[in-house]
Each structure stands twice: as structure tokens, then as C-alpha cells.
N, C-alpha and C positions, 0 to 999 in steps of 0.2 A: 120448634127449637126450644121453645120453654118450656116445654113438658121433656127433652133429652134432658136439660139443665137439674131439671125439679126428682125426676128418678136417679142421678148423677147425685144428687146431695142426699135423698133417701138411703141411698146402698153405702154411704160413706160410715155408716153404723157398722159397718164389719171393719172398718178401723181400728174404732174405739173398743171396739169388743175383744179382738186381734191383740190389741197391747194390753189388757184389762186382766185377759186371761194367763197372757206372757208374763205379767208382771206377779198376777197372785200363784204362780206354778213355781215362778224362782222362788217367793218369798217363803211359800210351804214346803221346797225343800230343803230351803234354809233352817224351819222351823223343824222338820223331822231327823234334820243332822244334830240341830242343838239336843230334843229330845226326842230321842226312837219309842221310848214309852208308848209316846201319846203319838203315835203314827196314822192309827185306826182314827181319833179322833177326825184330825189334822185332815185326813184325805177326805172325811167324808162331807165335813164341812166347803175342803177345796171343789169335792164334787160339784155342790151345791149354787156356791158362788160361780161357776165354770158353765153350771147348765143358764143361770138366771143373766152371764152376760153373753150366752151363744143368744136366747130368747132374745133381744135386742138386737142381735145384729140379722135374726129371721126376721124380727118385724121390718125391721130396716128394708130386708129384700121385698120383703111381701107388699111393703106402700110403694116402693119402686115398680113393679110389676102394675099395682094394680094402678098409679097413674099412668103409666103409658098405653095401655090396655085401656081403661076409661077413659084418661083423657085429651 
């Protein structure tokens, strides 16, 4: 039962990643209406931020996995 519990709060990181990414997608194209100039900038940094809060929410899955598999 503690170990469903302990992978159930692991996998809770695609949450946080979930609205992280939600929230800096509205705000960059907030920022590419204000300025289309800097569009190229703008995406490639949101790229960035996008890829580093999905990573968080793999680790998230991957300690979920691997306690109920080890333990």
C-alpha cells in the first residue's frame, strides 16, 4: 500500500510541469503579440524552459516506476 502511496506522489510532478508549461506558453504569447520582432528570440528560450519543466515531470515518472518495481 505504501509503496501505491509513494509512486502516486512521485508521478504528481506532471502536475506541476502541466501548469508550468501552461502558464509560460500564455505568457510568451503574450510577449510575441506585444513584440513580433523578438519572436525568434522569445520561442526559443520558451523552447528551453518547456523542455527543462517536461524533464521534471520524466523524473517524476521514472522514481514512480522505479519504486514500485524495486520496492
Amino acid at each position: 500500500m505504501s509503496v501505491a502511496i509513494g509512486a502516486a506522489i512521485a508521478v504528481l510532478t506532471g502536475i506541476g510541469a502541466g501548469i508550468g508549461i501552461g502558464f509560460a506558453t500564455g505568457k510568451a504569447t503574450e510577449a510575441i503579440a506585444r513584440q513580433p520582432e523578438a519572436a525568434s528570440q522569445i520561442r526559443s528560450n520558451l523552447l528551453l524552459g518547456c523542455a527543462l519543466a517536461e524533464a521534471t515531470a520524466i523524473y517524476g515518472f521514472v522514481i514512480g516506476l522505479v519504486v514500485i518495481f524495486a520496492g
